[in-house]
N, C-alpha and C positions, 0 to 999 in steps of 0.2 A: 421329930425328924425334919431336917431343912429341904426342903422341895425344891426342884428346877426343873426349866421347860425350852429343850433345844429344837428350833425347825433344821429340818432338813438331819435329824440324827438316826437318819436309818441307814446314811452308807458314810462312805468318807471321813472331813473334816468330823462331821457333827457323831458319826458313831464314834470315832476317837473319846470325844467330850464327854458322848452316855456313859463311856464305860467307865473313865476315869471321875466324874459325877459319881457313880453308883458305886466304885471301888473307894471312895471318899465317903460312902454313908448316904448321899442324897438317892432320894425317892426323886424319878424323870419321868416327865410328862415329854414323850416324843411325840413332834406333830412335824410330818413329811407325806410329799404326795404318793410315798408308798401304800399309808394308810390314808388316804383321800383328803388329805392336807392341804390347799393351796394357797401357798402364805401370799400371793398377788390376788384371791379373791377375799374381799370387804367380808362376806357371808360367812365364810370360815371363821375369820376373825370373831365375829359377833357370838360363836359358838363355845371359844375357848374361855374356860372357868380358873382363873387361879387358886380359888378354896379347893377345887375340885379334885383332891387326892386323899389316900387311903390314910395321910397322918392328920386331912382336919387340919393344918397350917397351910398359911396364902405361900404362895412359891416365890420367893424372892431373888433370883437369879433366872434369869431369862438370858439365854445365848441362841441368839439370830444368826443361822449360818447358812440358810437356804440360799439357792444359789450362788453361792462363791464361786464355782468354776465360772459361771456365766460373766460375773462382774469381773475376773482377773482374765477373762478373752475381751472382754470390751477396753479395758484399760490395757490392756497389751495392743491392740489396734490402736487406740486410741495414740497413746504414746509410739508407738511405731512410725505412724501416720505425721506424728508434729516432728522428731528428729528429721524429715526425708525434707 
């Protein structure tokens, strides 16, 4: 079974991803700060295992979508900000 590991796939963009991931056959590794995820702390990071699923293969698709609403309000000022 091919593996995959979405942040931020508990609400939004990223649970769109889960579902369509999992309705594709893939086994997901969600890591969001619902279940005490936080993809800006280093420590987190040092925790996550790509072996570390139920088929025994490394996870080869990794989709990073944690905070997108945050980075499309910084780029909407930002960009706001240079037109004026």
């Amino acid at each position: 079974m091919s593996t995959a590991l979405v942040t931020g796939g508990a609400s939004g963009i990223g649970a769109a991803l889960v579902a369509r991931l999992r309705a594709e056959g893939f086994e997901v590794q969600v890591l969001d700060l619902t279940t005490g995820f936080d993809v800006g702390a280093p420590h987190d990071w040092d925790t996550v295992d790509p072996s570390n699923n139920d088929s025994g293969s490394n996870t080869w698709i990794w989709v990073l979508v944690a905070g997108v609403a945050l980075a499309a309000i910084a780029a909407a000022v930002f960009f706001g900000r240079r037109r004026a």
